[in-house]
C-alpha positions, 0 to 999 in steps of 0.5 A: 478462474474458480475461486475453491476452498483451497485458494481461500485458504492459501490467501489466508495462510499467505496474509496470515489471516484466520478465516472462518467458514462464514467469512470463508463463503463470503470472501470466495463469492467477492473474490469470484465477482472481482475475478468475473469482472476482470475478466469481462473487461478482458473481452473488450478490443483494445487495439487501438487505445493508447496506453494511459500513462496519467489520468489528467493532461495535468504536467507536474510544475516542478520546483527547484530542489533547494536546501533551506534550513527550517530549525536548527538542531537545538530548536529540534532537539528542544521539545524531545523529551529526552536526547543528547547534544546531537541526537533523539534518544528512543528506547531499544525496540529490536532486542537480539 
């Protein structure tokens, strides 16, 4: 696979990035080394490796999934700078 002006600038318009010319060539050169690599990597015979499912032989210990109250609300709602009896009061960000 290439990596053309083009393509750049469709990863740009897709990322909603501004891309100039300089940064443009050097992108293009890292994306063509990351795209060679891979590539290489595809020549390798992987018949029969096993697909790795975890990195370690580690297994996860799990817990048992126990509810415990740390606080309760009123210890919560202590240090909010502003609330009512039951919840935090944030100022508007979405505005319609």
């Amino acid at each position: 696979m290439e990596v053309n002006d083009a393509l750049i600038r469709q990863l740009a318009t897709l990322s909603r990035l501004e891309i100039g010319q300089e940064e443009g060539e050097e992108i293009r050169l890292d994306l063509q080394r990351m795209i060679t690599f891979v590539e290489k990597l595809n020549e390798l015979d992987t018949t029969d490796v096993k697909p790795l499912l975890h990195m370690t032989r580690d297994v996860n210990v799990f817990r048992e999934d126990a509810v415990i109250p740390e606080i309760t609300r009123e210890e919560g709602l202590r240090n909010a700078p502003v609330h009512t009896d039951e919840y935090f009061s944030v100022p508007k960000v979405i505005k319609k």
